[in-house]
C-alpha positions as a Python dict, from the first residue, in 0.01 Angstrom:
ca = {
    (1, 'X'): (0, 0, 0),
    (2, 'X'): (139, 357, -106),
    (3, 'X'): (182, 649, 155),
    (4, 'X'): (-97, 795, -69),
    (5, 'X'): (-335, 494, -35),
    (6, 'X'): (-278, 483, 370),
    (7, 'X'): (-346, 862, 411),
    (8, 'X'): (-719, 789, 238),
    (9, 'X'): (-763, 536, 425),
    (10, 'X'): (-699, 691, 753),
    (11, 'X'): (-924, 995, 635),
    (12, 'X'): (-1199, 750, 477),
    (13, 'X'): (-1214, 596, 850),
    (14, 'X'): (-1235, 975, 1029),
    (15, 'X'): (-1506, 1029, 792),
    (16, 'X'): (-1692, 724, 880),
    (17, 'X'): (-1643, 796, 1263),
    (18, 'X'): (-1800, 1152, 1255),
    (19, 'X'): (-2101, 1018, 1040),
    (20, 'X'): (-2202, 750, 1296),
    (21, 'X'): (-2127, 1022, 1539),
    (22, 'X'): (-2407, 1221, 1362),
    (23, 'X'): (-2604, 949, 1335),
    (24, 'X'): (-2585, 811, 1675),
    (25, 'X'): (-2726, 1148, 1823),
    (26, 'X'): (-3074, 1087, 1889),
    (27, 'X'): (-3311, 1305, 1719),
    (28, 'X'): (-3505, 1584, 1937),
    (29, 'X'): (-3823, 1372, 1923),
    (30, 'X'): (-3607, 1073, 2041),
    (31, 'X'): (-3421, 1305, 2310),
    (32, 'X'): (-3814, 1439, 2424),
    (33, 'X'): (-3925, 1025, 2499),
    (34, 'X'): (-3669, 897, 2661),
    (35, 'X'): (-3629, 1199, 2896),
    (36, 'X'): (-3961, 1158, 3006),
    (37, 'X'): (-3991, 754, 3004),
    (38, 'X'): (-3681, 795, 3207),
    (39, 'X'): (-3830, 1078, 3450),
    (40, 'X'): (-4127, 847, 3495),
    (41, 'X'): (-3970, 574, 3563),
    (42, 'X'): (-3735, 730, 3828),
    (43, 'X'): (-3722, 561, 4185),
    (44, 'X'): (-3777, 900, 4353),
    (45, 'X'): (-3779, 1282, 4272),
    (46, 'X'): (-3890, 1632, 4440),
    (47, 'X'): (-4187, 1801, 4170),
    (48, 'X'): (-4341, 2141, 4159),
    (49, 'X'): (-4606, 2172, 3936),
    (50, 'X'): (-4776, 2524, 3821),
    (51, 'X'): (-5127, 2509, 3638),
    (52, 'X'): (-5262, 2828, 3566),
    (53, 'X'): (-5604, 2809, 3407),
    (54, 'X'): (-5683, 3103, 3167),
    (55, 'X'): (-5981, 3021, 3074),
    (56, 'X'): (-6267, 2724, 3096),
    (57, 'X'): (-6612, 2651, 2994),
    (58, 'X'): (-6767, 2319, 3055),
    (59, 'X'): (-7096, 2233, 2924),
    (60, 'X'): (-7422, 2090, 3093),
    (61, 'X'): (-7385, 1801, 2957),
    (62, 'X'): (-7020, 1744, 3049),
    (63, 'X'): (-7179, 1702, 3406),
    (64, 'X'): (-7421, 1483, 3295),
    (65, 'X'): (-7682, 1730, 3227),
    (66, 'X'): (-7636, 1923, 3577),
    (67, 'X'): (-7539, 2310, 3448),
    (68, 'X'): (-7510, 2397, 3809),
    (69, 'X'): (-7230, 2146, 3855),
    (70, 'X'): (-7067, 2259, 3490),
    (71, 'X'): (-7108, 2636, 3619),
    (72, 'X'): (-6951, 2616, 4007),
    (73, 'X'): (-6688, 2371, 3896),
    (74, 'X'): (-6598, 2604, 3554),
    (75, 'X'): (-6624, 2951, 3797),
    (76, 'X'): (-6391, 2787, 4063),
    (77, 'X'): (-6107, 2715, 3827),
    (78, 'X'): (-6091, 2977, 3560),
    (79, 'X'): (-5855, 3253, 3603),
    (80, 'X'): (-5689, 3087, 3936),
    (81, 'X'): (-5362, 2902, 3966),
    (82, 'X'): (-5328, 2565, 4108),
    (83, 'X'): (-4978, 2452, 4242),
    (84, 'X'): (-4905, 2098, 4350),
    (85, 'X'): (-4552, 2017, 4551),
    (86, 'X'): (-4458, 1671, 4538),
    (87, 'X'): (-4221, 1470, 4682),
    (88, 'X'): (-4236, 1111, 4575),
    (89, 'X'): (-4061, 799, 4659),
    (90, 'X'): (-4168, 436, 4494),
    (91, 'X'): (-4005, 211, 4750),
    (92, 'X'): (-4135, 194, 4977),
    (93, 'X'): (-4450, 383, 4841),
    (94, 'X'): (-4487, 725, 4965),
    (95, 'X'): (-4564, 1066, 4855),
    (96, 'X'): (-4603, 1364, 5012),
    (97, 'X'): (-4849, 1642, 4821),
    (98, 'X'): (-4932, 2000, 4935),
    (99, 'X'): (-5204, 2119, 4649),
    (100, 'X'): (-5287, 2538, 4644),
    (101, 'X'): (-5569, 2686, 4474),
    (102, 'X'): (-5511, 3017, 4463),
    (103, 'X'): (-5768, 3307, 4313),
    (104, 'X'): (-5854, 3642, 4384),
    (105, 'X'): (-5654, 3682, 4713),
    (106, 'X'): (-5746, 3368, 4853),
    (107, 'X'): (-5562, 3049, 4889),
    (108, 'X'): (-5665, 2719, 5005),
    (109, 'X'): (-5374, 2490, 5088),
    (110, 'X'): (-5449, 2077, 5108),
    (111, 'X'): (-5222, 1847, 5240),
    (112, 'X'): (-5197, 1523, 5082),
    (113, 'X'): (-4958, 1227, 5209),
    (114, 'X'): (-4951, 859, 5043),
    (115, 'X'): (-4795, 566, 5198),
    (116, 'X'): (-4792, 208, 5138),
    (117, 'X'): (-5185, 140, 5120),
    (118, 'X'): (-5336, 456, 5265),
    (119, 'X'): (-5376, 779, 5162),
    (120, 'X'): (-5411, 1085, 5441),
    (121, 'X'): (-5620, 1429, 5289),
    (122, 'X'): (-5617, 1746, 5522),
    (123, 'X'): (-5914, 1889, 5553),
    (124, 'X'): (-5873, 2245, 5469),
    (125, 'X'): (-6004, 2530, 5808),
    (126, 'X'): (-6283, 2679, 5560),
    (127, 'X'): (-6616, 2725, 5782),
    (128, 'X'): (-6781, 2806, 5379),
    (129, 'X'): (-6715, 2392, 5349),
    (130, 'X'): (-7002, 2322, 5564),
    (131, 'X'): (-6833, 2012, 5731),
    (132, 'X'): (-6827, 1945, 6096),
    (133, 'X'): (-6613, 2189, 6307),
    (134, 'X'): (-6464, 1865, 6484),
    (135, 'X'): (-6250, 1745, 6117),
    (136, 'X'): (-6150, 2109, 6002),
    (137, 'X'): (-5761, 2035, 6017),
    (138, 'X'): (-5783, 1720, 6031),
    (139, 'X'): (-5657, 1463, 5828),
    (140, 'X'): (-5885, 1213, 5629),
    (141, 'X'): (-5751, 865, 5645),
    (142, 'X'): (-5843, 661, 5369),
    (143, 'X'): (-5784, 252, 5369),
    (144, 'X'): (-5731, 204, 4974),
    (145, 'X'): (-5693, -152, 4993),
    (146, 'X'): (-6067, -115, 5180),
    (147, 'X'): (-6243, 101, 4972),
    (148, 'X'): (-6133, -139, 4697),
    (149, 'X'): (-6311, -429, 4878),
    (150, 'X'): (-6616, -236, 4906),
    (151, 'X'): (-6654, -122, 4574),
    (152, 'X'): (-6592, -492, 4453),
    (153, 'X'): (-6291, -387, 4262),
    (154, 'X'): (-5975, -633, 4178),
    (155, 'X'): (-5810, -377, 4268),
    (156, 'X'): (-5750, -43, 4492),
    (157, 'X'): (-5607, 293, 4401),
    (158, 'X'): (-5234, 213, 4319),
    (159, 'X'): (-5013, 523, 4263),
    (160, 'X'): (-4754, 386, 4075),
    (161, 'X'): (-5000, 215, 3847),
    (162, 'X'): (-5130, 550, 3768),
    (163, 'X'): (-4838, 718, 3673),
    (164, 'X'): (-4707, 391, 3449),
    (165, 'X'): (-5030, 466, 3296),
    (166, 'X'): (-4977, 840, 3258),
    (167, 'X'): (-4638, 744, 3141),
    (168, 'X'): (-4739, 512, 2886),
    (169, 'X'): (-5025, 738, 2762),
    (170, 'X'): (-4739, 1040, 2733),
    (171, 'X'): (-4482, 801, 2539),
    (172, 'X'): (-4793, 671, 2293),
    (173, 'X'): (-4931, 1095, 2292),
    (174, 'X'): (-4583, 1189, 2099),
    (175, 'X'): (-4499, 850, 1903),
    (176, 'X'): (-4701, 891, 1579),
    (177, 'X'): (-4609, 1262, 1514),
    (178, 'X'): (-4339, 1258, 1249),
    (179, 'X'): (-4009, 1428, 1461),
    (180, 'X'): (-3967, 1666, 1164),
    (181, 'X'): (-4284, 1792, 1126),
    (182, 'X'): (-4352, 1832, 1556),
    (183, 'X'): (-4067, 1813, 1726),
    (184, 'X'): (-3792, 2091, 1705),
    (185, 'X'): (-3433, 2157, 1909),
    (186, 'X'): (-3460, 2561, 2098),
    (187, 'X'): (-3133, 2696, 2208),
    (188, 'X'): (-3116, 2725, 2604),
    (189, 'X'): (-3110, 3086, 2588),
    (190, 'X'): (-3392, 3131, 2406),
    (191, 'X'): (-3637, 2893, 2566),
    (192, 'X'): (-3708, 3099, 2848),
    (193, 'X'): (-3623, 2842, 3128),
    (194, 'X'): (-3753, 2936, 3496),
    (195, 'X'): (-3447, 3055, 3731),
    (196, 'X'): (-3230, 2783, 3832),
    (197, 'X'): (-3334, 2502, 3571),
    (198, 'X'): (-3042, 2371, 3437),
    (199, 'X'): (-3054, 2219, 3077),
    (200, 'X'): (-2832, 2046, 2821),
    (201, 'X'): (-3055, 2079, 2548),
    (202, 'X'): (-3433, 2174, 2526),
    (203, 'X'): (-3650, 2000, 2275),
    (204, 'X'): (-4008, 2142, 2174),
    (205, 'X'): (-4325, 1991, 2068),
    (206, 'X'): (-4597, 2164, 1925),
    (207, 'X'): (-4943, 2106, 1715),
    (208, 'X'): (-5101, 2422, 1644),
    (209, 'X'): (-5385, 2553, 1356),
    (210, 'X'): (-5121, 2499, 1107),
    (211, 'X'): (-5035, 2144, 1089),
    (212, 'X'): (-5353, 2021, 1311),
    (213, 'X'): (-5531, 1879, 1018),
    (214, 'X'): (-5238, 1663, 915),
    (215, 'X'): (-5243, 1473, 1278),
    (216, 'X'): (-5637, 1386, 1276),
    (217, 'X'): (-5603, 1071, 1029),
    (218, 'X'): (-5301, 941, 1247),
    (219, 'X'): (-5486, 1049, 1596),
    (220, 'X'): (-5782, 806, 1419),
    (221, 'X'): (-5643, 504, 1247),
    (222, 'X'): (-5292, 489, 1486),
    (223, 'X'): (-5299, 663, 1839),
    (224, 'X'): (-5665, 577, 1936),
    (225, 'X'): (-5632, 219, 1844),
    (226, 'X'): (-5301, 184, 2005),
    (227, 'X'): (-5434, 391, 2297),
    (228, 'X'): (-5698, 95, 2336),
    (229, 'X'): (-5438, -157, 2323),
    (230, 'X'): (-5281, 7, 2609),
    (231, 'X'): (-5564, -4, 2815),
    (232, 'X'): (-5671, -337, 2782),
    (233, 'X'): (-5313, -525, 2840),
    (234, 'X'): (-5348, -391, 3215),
    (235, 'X'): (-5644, -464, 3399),
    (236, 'X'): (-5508, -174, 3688),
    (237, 'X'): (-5504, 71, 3371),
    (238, 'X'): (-5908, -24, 3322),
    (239, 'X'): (-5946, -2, 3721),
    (240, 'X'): (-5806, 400, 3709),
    (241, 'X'): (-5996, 486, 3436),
    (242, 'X'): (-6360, 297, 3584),
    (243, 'X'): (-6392, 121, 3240),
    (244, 'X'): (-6423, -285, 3194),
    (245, 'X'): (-6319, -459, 2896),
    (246, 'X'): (-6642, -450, 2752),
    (247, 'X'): (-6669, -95, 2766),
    (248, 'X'): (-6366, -66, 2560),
    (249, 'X'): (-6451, -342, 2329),
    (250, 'X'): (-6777, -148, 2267),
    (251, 'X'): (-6537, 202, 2229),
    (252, 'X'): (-6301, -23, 1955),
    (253, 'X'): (-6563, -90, 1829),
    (254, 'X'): (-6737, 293, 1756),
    (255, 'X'): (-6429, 411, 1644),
    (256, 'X'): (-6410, 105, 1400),
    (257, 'X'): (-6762, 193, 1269),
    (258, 'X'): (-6760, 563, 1253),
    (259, 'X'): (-6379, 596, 1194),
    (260, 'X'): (-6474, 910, 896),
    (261, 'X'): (-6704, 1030, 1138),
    (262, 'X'): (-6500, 1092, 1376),
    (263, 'X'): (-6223, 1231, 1110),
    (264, 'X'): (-6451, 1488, 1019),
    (265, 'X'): (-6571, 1583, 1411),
    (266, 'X'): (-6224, 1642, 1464),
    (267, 'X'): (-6199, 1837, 1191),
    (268, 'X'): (-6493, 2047, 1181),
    (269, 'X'): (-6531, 2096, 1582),
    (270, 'X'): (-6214, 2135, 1769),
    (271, 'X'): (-6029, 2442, 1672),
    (272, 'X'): (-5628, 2375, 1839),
    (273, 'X'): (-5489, 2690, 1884),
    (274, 'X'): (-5179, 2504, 2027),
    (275, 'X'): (-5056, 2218, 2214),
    (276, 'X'): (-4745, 2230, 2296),
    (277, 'X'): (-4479, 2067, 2520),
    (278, 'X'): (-4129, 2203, 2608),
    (279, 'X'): (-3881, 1979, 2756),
    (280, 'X'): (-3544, 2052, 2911),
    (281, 'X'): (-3311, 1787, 2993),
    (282, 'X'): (-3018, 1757, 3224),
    (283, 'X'): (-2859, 1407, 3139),
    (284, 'X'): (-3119, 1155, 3156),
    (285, 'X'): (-3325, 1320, 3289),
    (286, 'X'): (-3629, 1605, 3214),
    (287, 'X'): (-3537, 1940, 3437),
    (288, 'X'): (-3827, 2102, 3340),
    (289, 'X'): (-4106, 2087, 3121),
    (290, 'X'): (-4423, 2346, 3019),
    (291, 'X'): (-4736, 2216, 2867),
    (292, 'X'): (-4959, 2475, 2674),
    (293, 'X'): (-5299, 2321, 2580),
    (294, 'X'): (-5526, 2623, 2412),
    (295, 'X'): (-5836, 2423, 2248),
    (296, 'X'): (-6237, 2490, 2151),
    (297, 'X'): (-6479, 2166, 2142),
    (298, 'X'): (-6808, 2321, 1964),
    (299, 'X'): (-7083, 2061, 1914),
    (300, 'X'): (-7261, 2136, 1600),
    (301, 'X'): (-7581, 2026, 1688),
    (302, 'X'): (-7664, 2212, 2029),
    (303, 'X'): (-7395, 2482, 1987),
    (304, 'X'): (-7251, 2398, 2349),
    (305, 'X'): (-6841, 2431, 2353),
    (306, 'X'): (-6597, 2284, 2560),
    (307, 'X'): (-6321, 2539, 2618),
    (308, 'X'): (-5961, 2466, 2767),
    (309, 'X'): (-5702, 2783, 2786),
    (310, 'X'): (-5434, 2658, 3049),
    (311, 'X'): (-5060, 2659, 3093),
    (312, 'X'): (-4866, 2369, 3311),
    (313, 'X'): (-4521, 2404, 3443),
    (314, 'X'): (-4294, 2138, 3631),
    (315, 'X'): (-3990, 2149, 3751),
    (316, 'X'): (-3761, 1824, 3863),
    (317, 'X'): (-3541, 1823, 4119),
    (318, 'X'): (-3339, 1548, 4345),
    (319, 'X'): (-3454, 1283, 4050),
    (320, 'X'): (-3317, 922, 4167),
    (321, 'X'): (-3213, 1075, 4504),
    (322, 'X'): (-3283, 1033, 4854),
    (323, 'X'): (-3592, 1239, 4921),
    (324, 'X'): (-3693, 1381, 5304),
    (325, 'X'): (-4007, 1353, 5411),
    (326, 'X'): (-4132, 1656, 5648),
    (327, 'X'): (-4469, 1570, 5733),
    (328, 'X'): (-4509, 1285, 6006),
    (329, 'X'): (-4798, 1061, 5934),
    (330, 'X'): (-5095, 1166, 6131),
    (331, 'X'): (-5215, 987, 6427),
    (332, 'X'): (-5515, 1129, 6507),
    (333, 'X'): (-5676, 1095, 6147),
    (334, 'X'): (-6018, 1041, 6102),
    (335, 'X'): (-6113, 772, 5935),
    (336, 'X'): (-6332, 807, 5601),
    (337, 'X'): (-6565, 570, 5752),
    (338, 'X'): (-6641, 763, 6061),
    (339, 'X'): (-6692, 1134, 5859),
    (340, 'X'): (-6944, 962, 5619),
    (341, 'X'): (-7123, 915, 5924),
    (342, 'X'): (-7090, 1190, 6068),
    (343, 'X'): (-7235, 1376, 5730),
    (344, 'X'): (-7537, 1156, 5746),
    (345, 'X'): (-7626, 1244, 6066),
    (346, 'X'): (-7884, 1489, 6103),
    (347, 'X'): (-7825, 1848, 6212),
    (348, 'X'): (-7725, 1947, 6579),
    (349, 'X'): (-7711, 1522, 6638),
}
């Protein structure tokens, strides 16, 4: 071999290490899943969470025909901001919550705390509540494994089965988007991260009025199928969501029937201003992440809309670290059992 003919060589192989270099580097839709499949599937983590509801308008029959219901749960919500703190452990099971609902100068501050099979829910000091003075402040205790028993269910409220299941449902959400189209890479400085979020790269998924249309035959004939799929391989997915496998054969089986239907309700009644999600990831790991969901639901035959204006923001902190735990578990809880009663029983008793 010639001096000439080992030089190309040797450049011919530094050529063919930078190209698998570049095409070893996942893709930002690749980057977006696995940060959060590896977020949710994280042994422990601290979580603040920000929802701040611009603007919502349920429909009577969204509260099964009760426009009282539709109209006190629409005027509580709209235009205040609900923050949830979380820490969370999954072994052993325990989760500590503090949930604010903040509007118009007032706050009212829950207290929620998981562990193992029971689930403890502060009763907030509001006289406007109408509960007995004697559980204001108090903690709720709630036997899971009980309430499961009594409802005849196979199972009772399992938190790490519901977020698998909100972690499947957010890896199966973003798989059928084509990464060109949705998914794009924003530089750090311009992404507008919170204070003190630290982020190797930040990857951005959006559907808005301009490509909408092109998702509705893949949200039809791929994600909703696969979506049922989902549900039916777990029978703890079907528990969360109060469905039985009939029910969702008999849903398979609309969608199957009235697939173009459906195409064209999508099409014709929701307008999608813009859903987006923006991801920031520090190694494995999601740092932060803001949600922007901006939709209109008009039914053409009675007029009614459904209306969603709301903006979600997390940050992620401690993730796969050793989390503290403030709040002691409450010994002087009142059982779930004992307030039902005490609700039933008639005034000044």
């Amino acid at each position: 071999m010639t001096r000439w003919q080992r030089t190309a060589v040797i450049w011919f192989a530094v050529v063919l290490l930078i190209v698998a270099g570049c095409s070893s580097a996942a893709s930002p839709k690749q980057s977006l899943q696995d940060a959060i499949q590896k977020t949710g599937e994280a042994a422990s983590y601290s979580q603040s969470m920000t929802i701040k509801i611009n603007e919502l308008e349920i429909p009577a029959e969204a509260a099964q025909g009760n426009p009282v219901i539709a109209a006190g749960v629409a005027a509580l919500l709209k235009g205040s901001t609900v923050t949830v703190n979380t820490v969370y452990q999954k072994e052993p099971l325990r989760a500590d919550m503090e949930l604010n609902v903040q509007k118009q100068g007032m706050t009212i501050t829950i207290p929620i705390i998981m562990s193992g099979k029971k689930l403890y829910v502060q009763v907030p000091g509001i006289p406007l509540l109408n509960l007995p003075k004697t559980v204001l402040g108090k903690y709720i205790e709630i036997d899971m494994e009980a309430q499961a028993a009594q409802q005849q269910s196979s199972s009772s409220l399992d938190l790490n089965s519901q977020m698998k299941l909100m972690q499947d449902i957010n890896a199966l959400s973003l798989k059928h988007f084509d990464g060109k189209m949705y998914f794009s890479k924003v530089e750090t400085e311009e992404a507008a991260l919170p204070e003190g979020v630290e982020a190797d790269q930040v990857v951005r998924f959006k559907v808005d009025e301009g490509n909408y249309s092109k998702s509705v035959d893949m949200i039809v004939t791929k994600l909703l199928p696969e979506l049922y799929t989902l549900l039916a391989s777990n029978e703890a997915f079907l528990q969360t969501l109060k469905l039985n496998k009939e029910q969702l054969d008999q849903r398979k089986t609309d969608l199957e029937t009235n697939k173009a239907d459906i195409q064209n309700k999508l099409t014709e009644q929701v307008q999608l201003e813009e859903w987006s999600v923006t991801g920031a990831i520090k190694g494995d790991y999601l740092s932060y992440q803001s949600q922007t969901i901006n939709v209109v639901y008009t039914d053409k035959e009675t007029g009614n809309a459904l209306k969603l204006n709301a903006i979600i923001d997390i940050k992620y902190t401690g993730v796969g670290e050793t989390q503290s735990f403030t709040n002691e578990l409450p010994t002087d809880a009142v059982k779930l059992e004992d307030l039902t009663k005490l609700l039933k029983a008639p005034a000044g008793s």
